[in-house]
KELOLUM-928696 format. One record per residue: x, y, z of N, C-alpha, C in turn; residue in one letter. Coordinates in steps of 0.2 Angstrom, whole numbers, padded with zeros to 4 digits, always signed. Layout:
! residues N
XYZXYZXYZA...
This chain:
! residues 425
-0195+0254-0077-0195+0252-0070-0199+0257-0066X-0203+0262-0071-0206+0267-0065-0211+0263-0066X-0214+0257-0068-0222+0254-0064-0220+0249-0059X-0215+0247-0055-0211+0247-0052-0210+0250-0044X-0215+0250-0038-0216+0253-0034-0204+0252-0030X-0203+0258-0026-0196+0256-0022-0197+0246-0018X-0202+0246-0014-0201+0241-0010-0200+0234-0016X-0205+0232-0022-0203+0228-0026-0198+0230-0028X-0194+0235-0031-0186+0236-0033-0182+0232-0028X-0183+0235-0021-0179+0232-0014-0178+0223-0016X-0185+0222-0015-0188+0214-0016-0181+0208-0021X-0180+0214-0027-0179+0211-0033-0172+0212-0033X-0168+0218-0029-0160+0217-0026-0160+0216-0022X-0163+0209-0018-0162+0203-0011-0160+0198-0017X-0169+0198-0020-0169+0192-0024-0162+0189-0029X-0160+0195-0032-0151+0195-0038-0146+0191-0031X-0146+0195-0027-0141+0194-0020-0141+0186-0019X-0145+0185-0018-0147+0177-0016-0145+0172-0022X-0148+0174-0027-0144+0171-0033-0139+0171-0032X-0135+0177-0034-0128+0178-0035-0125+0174-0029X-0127+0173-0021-0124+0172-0017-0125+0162-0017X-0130+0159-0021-0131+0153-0024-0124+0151-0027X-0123+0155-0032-0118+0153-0038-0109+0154-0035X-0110+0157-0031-0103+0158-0027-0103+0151-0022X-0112+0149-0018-0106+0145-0014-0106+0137-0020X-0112+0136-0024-0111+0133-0028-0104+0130-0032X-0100+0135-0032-0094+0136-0036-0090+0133-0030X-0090+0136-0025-0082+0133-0019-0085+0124-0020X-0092+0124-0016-0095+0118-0015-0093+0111-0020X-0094+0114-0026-0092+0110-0029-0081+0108-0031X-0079+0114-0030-0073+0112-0030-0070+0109-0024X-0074+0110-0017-0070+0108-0011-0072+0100-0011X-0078+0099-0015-0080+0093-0013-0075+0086-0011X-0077+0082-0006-0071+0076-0008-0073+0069-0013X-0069+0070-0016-0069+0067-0025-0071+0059-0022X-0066+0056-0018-0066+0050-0015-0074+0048-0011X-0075+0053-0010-0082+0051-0003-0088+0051-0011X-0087+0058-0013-0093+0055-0022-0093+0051-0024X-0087+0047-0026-0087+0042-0030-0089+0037-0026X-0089+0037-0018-0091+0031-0014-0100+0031-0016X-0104+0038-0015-0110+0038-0016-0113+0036-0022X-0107+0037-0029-0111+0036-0033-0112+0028-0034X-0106+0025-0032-0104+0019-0032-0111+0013-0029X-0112+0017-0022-0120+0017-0019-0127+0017-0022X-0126+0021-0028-0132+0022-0033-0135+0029-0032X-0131+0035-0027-0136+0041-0025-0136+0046-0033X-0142+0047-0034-0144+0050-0039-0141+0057-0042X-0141+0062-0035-0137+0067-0036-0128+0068-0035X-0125+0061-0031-0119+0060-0032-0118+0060-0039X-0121+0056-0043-0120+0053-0049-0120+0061-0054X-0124+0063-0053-0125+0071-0056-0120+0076-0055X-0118+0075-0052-0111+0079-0048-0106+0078-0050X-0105+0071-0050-0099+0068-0054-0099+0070-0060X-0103+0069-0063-0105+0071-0071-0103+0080-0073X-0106+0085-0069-0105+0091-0069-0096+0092-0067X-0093+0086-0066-0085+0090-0062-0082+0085-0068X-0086+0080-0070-0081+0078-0077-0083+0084-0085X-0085+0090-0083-0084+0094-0088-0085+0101-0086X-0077+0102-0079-0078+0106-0077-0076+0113-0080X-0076+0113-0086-0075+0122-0090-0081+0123-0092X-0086+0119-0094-0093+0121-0095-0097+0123-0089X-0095+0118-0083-0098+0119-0075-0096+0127-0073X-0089+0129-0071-0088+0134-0070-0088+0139-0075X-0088+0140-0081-0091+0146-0087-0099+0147-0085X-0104+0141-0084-0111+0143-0082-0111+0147-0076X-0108+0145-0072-0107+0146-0064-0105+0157-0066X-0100+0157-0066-0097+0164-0067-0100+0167-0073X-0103+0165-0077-0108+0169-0083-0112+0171-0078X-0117+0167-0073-0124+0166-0072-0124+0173-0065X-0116+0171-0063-0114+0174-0056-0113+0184-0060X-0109+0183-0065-0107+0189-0066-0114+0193-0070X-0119+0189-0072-0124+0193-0075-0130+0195-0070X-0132+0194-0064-0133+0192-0056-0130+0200-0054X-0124+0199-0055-0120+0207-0050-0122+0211-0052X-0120+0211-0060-0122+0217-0066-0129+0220-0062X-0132+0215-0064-0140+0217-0063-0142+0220-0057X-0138+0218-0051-0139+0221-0044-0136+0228-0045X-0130+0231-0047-0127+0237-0049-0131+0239-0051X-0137+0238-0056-0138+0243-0061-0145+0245-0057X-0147+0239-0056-0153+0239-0051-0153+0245-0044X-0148+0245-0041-0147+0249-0038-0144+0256-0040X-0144+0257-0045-0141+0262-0047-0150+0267-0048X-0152+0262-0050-0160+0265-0053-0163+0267-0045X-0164+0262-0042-0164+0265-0032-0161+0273-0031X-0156+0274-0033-0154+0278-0029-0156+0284-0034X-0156+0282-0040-0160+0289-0045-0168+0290-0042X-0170+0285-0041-0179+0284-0039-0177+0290-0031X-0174+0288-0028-0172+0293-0020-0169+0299-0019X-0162+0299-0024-0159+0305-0022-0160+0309-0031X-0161+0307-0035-0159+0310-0041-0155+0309-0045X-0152+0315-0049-0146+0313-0051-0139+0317-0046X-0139+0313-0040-0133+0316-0036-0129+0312-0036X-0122+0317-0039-0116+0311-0040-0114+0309-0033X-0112+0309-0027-0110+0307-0020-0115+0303-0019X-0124+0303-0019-0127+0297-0017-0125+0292-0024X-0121+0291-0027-0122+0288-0033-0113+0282-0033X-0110+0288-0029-0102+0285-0026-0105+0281-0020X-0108+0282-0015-0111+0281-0008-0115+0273-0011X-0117+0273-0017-0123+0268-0018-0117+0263-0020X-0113+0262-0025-0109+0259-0028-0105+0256-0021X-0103+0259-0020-0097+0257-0016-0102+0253-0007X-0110+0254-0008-0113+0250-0002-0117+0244-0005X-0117+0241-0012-0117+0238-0017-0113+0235-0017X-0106+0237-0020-0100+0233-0019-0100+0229-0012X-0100+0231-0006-0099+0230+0001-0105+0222+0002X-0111+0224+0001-0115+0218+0001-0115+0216-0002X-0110+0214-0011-0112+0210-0015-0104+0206-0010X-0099+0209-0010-0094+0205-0005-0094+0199-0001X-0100+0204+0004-0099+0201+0009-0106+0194+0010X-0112+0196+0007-0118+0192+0006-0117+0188+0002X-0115+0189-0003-0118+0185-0010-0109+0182-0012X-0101+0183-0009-0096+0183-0009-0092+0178-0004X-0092+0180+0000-0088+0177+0007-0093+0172+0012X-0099+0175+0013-0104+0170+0017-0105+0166+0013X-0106+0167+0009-0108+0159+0003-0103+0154+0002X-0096+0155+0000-0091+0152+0000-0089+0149+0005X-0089+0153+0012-0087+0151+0019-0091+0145+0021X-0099+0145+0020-0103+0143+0021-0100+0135+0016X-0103+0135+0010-0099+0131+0006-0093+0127+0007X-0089+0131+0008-0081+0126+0010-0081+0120+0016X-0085+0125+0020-0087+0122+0028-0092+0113+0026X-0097+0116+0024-0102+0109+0020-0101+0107+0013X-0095+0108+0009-0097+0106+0003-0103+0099+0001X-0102+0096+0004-0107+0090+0001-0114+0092+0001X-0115+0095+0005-0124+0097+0008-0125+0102+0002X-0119+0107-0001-0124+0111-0005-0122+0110-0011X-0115+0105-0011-0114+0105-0020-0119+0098-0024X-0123+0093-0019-0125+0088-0021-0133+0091-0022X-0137+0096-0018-0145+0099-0023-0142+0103-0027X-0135+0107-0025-0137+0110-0033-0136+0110-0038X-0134+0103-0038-0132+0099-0046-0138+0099-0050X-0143+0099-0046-0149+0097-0049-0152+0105-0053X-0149+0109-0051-0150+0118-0053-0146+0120-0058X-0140+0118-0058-0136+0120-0062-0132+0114-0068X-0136+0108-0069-0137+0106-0074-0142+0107-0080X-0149+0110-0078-0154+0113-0084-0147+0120-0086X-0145+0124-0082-0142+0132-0082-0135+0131-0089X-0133+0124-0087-0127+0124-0092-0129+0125-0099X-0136+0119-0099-0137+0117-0105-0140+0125-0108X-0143+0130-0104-0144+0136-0106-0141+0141-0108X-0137+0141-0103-0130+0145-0103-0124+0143-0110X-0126+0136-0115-0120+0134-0116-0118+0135-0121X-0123+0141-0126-0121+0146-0133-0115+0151-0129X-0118+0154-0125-0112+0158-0123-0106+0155-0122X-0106+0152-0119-0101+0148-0113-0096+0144-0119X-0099+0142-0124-0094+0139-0128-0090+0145-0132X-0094+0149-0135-0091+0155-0136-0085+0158-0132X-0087+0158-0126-0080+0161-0122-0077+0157-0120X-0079+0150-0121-0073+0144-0120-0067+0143-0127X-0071+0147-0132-0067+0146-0136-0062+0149-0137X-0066+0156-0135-0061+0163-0137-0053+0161-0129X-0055+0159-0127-0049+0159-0122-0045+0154-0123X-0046+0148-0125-0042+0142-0129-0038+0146-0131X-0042+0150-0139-0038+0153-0143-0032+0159-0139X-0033+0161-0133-0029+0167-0131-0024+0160-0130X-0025+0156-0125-0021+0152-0121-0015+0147-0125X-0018+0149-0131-0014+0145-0139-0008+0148-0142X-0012+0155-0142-0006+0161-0143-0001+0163-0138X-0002+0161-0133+0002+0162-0126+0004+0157-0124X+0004+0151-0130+0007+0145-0129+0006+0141-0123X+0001+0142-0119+0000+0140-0111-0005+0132-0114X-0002+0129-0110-0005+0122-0111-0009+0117-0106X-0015+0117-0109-0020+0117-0102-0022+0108-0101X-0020+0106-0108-0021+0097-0110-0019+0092-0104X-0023+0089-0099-0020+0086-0095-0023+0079-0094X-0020+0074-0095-0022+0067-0096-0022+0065-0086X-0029+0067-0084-0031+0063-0078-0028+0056-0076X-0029+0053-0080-0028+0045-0080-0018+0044-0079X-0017+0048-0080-0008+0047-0078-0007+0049-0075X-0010+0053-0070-0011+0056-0064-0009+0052-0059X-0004+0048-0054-0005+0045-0050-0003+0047-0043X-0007+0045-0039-0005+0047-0031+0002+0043-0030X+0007+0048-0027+0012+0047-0023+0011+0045-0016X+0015+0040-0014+0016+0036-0010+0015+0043-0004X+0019+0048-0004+0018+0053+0003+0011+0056+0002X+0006+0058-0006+0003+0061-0007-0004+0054-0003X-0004+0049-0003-0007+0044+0002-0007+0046+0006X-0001+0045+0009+0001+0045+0016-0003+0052+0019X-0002+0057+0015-0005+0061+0018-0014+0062+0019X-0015+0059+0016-0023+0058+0012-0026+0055+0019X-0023+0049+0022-0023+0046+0026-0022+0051+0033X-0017+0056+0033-0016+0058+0039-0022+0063+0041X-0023+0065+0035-0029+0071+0034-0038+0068+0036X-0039+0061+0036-0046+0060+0038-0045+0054+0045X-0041+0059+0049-0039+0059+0057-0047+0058+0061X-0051+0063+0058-0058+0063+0063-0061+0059+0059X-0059+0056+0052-0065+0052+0048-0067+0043+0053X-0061+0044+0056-0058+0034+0056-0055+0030+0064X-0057+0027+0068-0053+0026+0072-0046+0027+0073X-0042+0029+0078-0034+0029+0077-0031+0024+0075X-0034+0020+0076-0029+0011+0078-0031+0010+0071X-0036+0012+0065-0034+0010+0059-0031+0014+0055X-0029+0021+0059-0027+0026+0054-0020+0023+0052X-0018+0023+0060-0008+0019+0061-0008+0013+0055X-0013+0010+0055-0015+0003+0052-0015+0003+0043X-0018+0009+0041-0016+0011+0036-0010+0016+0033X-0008+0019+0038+0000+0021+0038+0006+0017+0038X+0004+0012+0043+0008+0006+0042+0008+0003+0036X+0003+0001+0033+0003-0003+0025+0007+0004+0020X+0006+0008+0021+0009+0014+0015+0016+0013+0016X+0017+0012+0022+0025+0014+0024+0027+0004+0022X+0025+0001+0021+0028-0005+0017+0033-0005+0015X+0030+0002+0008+0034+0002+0001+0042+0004+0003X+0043+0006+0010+0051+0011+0010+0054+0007+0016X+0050+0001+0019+0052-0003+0024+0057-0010+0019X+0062-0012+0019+0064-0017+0018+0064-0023+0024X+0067-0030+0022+0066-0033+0028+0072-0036+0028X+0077-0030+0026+0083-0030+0031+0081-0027+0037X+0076-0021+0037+0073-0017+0043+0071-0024+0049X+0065-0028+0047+0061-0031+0050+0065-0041+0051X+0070-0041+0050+0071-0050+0050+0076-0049+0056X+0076-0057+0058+0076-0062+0063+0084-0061+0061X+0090-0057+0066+0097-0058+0066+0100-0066+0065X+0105-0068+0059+0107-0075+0059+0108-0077+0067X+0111-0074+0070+0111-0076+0075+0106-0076+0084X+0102-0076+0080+0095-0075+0082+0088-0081+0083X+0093-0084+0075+0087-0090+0073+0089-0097+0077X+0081-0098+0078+0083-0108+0080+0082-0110+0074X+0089-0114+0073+0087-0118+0067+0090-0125+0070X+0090-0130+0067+0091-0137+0068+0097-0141+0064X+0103-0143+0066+0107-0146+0064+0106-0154+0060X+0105-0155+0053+0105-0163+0054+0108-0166+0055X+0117-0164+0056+0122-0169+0059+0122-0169+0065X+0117-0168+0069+0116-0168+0076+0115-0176+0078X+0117-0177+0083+0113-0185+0086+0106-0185+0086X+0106-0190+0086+0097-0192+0085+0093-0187+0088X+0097-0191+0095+0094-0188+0102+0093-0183+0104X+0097-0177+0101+0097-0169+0102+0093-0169+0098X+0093-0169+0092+0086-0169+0087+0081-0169+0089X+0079-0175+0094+0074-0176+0094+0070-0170+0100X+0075-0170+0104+0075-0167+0109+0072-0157+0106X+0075-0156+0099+0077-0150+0100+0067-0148+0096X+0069-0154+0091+0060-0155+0089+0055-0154+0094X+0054-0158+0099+0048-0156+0105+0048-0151+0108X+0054-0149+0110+0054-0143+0114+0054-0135+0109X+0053-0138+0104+0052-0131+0099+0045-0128+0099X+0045-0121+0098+0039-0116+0098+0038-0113+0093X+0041-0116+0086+0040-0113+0080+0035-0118+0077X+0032-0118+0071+0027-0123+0067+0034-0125+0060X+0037-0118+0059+0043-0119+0054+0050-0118+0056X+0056-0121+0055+0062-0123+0058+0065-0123+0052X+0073-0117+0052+0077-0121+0045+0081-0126+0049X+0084-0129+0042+0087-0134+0046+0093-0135+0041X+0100-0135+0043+0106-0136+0043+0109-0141+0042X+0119-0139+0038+0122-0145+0040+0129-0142+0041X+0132-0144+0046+0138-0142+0049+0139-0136+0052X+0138-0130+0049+0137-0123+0049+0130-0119+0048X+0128-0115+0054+0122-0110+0052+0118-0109+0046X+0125-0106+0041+0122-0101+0038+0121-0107+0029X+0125-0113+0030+0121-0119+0027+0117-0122+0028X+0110-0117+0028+0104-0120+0027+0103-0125+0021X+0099-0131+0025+0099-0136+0017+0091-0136+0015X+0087-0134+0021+0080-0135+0021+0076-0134+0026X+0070-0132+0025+0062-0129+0032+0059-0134+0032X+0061-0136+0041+0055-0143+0044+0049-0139+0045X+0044-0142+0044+0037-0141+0046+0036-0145+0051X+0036-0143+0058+0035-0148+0063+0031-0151+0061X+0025-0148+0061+0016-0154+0059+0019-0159+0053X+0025-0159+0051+0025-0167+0046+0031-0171+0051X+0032-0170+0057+0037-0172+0061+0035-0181+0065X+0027-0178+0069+0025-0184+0073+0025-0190+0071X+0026-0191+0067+0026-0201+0064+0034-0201+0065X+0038-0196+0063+0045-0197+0065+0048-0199+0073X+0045-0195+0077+0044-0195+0084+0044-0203+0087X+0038-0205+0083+0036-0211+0086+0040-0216+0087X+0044-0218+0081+0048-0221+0080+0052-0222+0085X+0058-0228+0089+0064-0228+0094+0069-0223+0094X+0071-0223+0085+0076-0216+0082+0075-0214+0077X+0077-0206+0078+0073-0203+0075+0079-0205+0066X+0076-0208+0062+0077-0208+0056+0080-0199+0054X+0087-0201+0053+0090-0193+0049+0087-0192+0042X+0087-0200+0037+0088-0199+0032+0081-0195+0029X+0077-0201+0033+0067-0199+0031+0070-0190+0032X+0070-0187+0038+0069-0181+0040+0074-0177+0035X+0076-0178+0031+0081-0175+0023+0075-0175+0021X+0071-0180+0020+0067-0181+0014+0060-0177+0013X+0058-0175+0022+0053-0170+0021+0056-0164+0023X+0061-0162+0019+0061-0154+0020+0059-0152+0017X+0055-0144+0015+0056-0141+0009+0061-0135+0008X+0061-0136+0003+0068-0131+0002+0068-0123+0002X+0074-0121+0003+0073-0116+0008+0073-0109+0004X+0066-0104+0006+0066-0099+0000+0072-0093+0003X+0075-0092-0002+0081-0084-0001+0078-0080-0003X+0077-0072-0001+0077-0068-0001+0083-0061-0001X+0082-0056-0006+0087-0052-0005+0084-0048-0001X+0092-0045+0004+0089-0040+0010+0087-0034+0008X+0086-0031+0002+0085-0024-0001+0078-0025-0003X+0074-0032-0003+0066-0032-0006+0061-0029-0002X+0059-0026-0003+0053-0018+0001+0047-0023+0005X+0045-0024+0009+0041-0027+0013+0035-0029+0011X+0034-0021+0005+0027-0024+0001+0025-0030-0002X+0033-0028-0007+0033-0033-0013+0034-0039-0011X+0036-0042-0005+0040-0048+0000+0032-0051+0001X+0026-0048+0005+0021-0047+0008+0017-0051+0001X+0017-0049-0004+0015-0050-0011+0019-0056-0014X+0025-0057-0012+0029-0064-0013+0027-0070-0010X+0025-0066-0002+0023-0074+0000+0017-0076+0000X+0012-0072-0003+0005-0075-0006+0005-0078-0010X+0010-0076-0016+0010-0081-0025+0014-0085-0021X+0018-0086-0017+0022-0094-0015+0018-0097-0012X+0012-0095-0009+0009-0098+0000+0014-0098+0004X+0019-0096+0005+0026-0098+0010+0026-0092+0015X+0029-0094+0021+0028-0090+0028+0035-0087+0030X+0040-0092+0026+0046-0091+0028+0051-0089+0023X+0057-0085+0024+0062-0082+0019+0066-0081+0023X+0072-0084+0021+0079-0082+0022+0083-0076+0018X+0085-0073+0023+0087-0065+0019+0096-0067+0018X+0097-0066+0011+0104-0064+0011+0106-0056+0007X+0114-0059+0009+0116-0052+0005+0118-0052-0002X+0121-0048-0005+0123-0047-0014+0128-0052-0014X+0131-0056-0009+0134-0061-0009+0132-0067-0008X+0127-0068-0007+0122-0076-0006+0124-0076+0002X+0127-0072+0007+0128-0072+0014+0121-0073+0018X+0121-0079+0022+0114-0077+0027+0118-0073+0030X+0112-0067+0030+0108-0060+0036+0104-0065+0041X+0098-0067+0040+0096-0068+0045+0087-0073+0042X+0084-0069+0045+0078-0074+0040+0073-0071+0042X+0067-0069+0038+0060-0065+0039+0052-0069+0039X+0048-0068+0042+0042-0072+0041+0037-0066+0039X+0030-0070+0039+0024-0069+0036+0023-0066+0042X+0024-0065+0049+0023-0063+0056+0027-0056+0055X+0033-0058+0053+0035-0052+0055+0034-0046+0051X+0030-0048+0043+0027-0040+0040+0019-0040+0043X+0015-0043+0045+0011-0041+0047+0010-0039+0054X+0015-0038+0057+0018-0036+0064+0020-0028+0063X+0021-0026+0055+0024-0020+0055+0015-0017+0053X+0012-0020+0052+0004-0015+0049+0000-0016+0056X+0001-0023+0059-0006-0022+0064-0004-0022+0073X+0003-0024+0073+0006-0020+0076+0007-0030+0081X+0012-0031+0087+0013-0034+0090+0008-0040+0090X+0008-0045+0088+0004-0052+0089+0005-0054+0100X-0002-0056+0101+0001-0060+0110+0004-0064+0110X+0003-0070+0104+0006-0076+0103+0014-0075+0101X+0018-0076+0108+0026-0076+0107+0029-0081+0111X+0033-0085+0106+0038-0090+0112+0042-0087+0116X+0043-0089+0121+0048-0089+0128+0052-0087+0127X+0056-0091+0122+0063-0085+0119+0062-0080+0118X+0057-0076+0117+0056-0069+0116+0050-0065+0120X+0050-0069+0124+0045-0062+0131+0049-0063+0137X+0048-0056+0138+0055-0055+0144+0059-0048+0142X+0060-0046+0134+0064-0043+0132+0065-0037+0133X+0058-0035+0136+0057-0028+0138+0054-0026+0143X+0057-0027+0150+0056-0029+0156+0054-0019+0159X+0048-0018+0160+0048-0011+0164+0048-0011+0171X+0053-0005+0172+0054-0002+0178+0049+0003+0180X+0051+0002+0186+0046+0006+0192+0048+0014+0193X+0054+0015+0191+0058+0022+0189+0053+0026+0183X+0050+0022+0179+0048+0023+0170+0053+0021+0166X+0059+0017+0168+0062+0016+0164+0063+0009+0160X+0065+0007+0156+0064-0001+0153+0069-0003+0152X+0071-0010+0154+0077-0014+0151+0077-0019+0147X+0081-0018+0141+0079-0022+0137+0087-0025+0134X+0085-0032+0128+0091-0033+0127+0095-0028+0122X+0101-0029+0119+0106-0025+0114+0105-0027+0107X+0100-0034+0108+0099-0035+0099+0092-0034+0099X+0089-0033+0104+0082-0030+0098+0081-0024+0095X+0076-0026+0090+0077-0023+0085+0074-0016+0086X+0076-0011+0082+0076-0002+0085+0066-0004+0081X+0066-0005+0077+0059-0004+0073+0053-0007+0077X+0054-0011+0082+0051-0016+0089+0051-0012+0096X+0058-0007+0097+0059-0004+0103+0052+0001+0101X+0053+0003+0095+0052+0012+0094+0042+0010+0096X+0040+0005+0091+0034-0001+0092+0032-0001+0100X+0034-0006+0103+0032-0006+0110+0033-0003+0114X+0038+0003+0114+0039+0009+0118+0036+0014+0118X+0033+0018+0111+0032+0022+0111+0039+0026+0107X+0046+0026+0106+0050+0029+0105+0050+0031+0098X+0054+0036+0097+0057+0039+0091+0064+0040+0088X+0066+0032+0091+0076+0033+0088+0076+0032+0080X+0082+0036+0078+0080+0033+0072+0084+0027+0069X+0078+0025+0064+0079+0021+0060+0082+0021+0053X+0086+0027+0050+0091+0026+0046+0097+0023+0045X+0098+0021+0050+0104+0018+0049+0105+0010+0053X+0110+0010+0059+0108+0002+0062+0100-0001+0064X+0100-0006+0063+0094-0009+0063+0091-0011+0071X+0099-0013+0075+0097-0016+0083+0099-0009+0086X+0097-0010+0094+0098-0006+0100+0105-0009+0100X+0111-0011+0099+0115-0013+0100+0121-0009+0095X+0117-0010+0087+0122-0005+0082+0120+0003+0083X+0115+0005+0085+0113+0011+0086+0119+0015+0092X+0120+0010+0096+0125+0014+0102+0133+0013+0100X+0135+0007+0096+0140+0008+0095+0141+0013+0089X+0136+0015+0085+0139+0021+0080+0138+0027+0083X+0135+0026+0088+0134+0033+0091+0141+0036+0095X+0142+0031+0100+0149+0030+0103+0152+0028+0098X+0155+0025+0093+0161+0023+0089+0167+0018+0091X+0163+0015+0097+0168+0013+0102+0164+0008+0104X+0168+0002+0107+0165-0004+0112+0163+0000+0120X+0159+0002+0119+0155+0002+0130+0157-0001+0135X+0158+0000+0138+0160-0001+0144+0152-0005+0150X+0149-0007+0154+0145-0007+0159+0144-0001+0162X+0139+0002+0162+0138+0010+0166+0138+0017+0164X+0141+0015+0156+0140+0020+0151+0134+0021+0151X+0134+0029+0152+0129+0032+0149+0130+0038+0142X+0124+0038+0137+0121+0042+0134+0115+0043+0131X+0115+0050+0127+0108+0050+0124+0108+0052+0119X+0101+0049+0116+0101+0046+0108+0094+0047+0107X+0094+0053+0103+0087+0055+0101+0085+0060+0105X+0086+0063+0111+0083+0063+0117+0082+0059+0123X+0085+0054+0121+0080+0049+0127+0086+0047+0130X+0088+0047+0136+0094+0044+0142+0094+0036+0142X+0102+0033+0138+0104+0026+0136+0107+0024+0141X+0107+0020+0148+0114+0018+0151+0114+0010+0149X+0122+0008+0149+0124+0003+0145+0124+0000+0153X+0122-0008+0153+0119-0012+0158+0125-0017+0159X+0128-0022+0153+0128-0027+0153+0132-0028+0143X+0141-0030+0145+0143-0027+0139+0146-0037+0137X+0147-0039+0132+0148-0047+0131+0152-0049+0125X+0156-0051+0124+0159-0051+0116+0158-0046+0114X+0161-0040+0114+0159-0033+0110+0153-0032+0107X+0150-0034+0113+0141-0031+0108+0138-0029+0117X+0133-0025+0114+0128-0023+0120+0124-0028+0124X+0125-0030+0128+0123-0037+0128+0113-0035+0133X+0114-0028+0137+0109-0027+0140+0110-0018+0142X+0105-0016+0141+0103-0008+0141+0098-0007+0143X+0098+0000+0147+0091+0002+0150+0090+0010+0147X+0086+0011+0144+0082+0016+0141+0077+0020+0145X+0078+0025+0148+0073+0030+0153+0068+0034+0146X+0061+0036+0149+0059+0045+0147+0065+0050+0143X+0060+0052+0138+0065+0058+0138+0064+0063+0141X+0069+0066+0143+0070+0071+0147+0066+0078+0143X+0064+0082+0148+0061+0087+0147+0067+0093+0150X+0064+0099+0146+0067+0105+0147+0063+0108+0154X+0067+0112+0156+0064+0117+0163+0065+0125+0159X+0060+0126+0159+0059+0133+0158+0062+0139+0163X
C-alpha cells in the first residue's frame, strides 16, 4: 500500500463504504419488498420485476451473496483504515482504539442504518436495479456460498431445527386478508377498501344476520279470493313473491310477477293456472355463511331463499339484494314498505322501527351495537332489559342513549336512538 498516496487510501475507504452501504440497503430492500405489487409487475412483463422474483425464489443463495459481499466490504474498510492510521500516527495503540471504534461508528451509521432506513422507506426503487447487480454477484459468490450453506444445514441438522417449509400450503387467513386490506388504506379509495372488507367479512356473516323476519314478508295466499289476489299482484313492489296456502310459513311456491300479466287479463284470475307457474320454493339453512349462499345463488341463477331452522321452521327468507347490500352497502331502489324506517331528527337523534335489522341500523347510522347476539333493534333491548318496556323507557347500549317510543304485543314497536354521549373532562 505504500505506492498508495493517503488521499487515494481515503478515495478507496468511501468507495468499501458505498458498497458495503449498497449490500445493506440491498438486503432490507429486497425483504420489505411487497410480494403482491411484484408479482402484479412481473405479470405486466417488467423485466426487472421478473428478476427479483427470481432472486427472492432462492432467497439463501440471495442473502449468503448479500452478507459475504457485505462482510468482506467491512473487513476491508477495518483493515484499510487500520493502514491509515499506521500511514499518520504509527504504531500508536490509542490512535489505533480511536480508529476502530471511528470505523465502527461510520460503518454503523453510513453503510448500516442510512441504507436500510433509506431501503425500508422505498423498497421497490432500490430492490428492482439492483437485482440487475446482484445477480452476476450470486453466480460469483456461489462456491463460497454453497459452502457455508452447507456447513449451516449441517449445524441446523444436528440441532434438529427444521428449516423445510412448503410455501404452497401456506394459506392466508381470513383475518390475515382482512388485515392485508386494512393496511393499503393510502393505496385505494375508502368506499372500496369498506367494499372489500365487506366481501371478507361474508365468510363469518350468516344470513340468519341479514334475512327478511317471517313476519316481515309479503307473501301471497292462494286461498285467497280471486279478487284479493288480484289486487295484492298489482299493487306489489317485488319482481318475486312466495306464495302460500292456509298458513305463512306453508310456502307452496315463488310468483314471478313478470309471468303474471296474461293472468291479469283475464275477467278472473285463474287460481289453478297461477299453481301452475310457480317455481318452487328454494330452502335455506339459517347457519349458511353469506359467501357460500352468494355462490349458491350463482350455480342456481335464483334471487330468492327461504331460510329455515334445524327443524324445517320458516325464520324468514333472504335475497340476492340483501347479500349484496352487505358488500356495496344500501341499494336507492326500495319499496314504500320500507322508506320511512329511519326518520332523522332535528335533536341528531333518529327514530326508527323495533324490527329493523341491528346490521342495517349499524349500516345507515353509522352505529357500533353489537351484533353477537339478537339480530333486531327490538331483541337487542329486550336482552339488554330482560323485560317487556314500557313507552318512555330509557337506556344505553353500546354507548349510545335508547328511549323506548312506542311498545305493541310485547315487542318494540318504535324507538329513538340519539349520539353517543361524550365524556366532560
Amino acid at each position: 500500500m505504500d505506492e498508495f498516496s493517503l488521499l487515494t487510501l481515503f478515495g478507496f475507504l468511501i468507495l468499501l463504504l458505498v458498497f458495503s452501504g449498497f449490500f445493506s440497503g440491498s438486503e432490507t430492500s429486497m425483504m420489505a419488498i411487497n410480494r403482491h405489487r411484484l408479482n402484479h409487475l412481473v405479470r405486466k412483463g417488467n423485466k426487472s420485476a421478473k428478476l427479483t422474483a427470481e432472486l427472492l425464489g432462492k432467497v439463501d443463495k440471495l442473502l449468503g451473496s448479500i452478507l459475504l459481499g457485505n462482510t468482506l466490504l467491512n473487513v476491508a474498510a477495518a483493515t484499510l483504515t487500520e493502514i491509515i492510521i499506521l500511514r499518520l500516527f504509527g504504531h500508536n495503540e490509542l490512535a489505533m482504539l480511536i480508529g476502530t471504534l471511528v470505523i465502527a461508528f461510520v460503518i454503523l451509521v453510513f453503510s448500516e442504518i442510512m441504507p436500510k432506513v433509506i431501503a425500508a422507506s422505498h423498497p421497490e426503487r432500490i430492490a428492482l436495479p439492483s437485482s440487475y447487480l446482484l445477480s452476476p454477484l450470486i453466480m460469483l459468490f456461489y462456491p463460497v456460498v454453497s459452502v457455508a450453506t452447507a456447513i449451516v444445514r449441517g449445524l441446523l441438522w444436528l440441532l434438529r431445527i427444521n428449516i423445510q417449509t412448503d410455501q404452497s400450503k401456506q394459506k392466508m387467513t381470513l383475518e390475515e386478508l382482512r388485515g392485508l386490506v386494512l393496511d393499503a388504506e393510502h393505496f385505494m379509495p375508502r368506499k372500496h377498501q369498506k367494499m372489500l372488507l365487506n366481501l371478507v367479512d361474508l365468510e363469518r356473516i350468516t344470513v340468519n344476520d341479514v334475512m327478511i323476519p317471517r313476519n316481515q314478508i309479503e307473501a301471497l295466499d292462494v286461498n285467497a279470493e280471486a279478487g284479493e289476489l288480484r289486487q295484492q299482484i298489482v299493487t306489489c313492489h317485488h319482481t318475486l313473491l312466495p306464495v302460500y296456502a292456509d298458513t305463512p310459513s306453508n310456502i307452496i311456491g315463488i310468483l314471478h310477477i313478470k309471468r303474471v300479466p296474461a293472468l291479469l287479463q283475464e275477467a278472473t284470475l285463474d287460481v289453478a293456472r297461477l299453481r301452475e307457474i310457480l317455481h318452487e320454493p328454494y330452502f335455506i339453512p339459517f347457519d349458511t355463511p353469506l359467501l357460500k349462499q352468494l355462490q349458491q345463488f350463482q350455480e342456481r341463477h335464483a334471487r330468492l331463499g327461504l331460510v329455515v331452522d334445524e327443524y324445517g321452521e320458516l325464520l324468514g327468507l333472504v335475497t340476492l339484494e340483501n347479500i349484496l347490500e352487505e358488500i356495496v352497502g344500501d341499494f336507492t331502489t326500495q319499496p314504500p314498505s320500507q322508506t320511512g324506517k329511519f326518520l332523522r331528527q332535528e335533536d341528531g337523534s333518529t327514530l326508527l322501527e323495533g324490527s329493523s335489522s341491528l346490521r342495517e341500523v349499524n349500516r345507515k347510522l353509522g352505529l357500533r351495537l353489537p351484533l353477537d347476539g339478537a339480530k333486531t333493534l327490538n331483541g337487542l333491548i329486550l336482552e339488554h332489559l330482560e323485560d317487556i318496556p314500557e313507552a318512555g323507557t330509557s337506556l344505553k347500549i353500546a354507548g349510545y342513549p335508547i328511549e323506548i317510543i312506542q311498545t305493541q304485543d310485547r315487542i318494540v314497536k318504535m324507538a329513538r336512538i340519539f349520539p353517543p354521549l361524550t365524556q366532560k373532562l
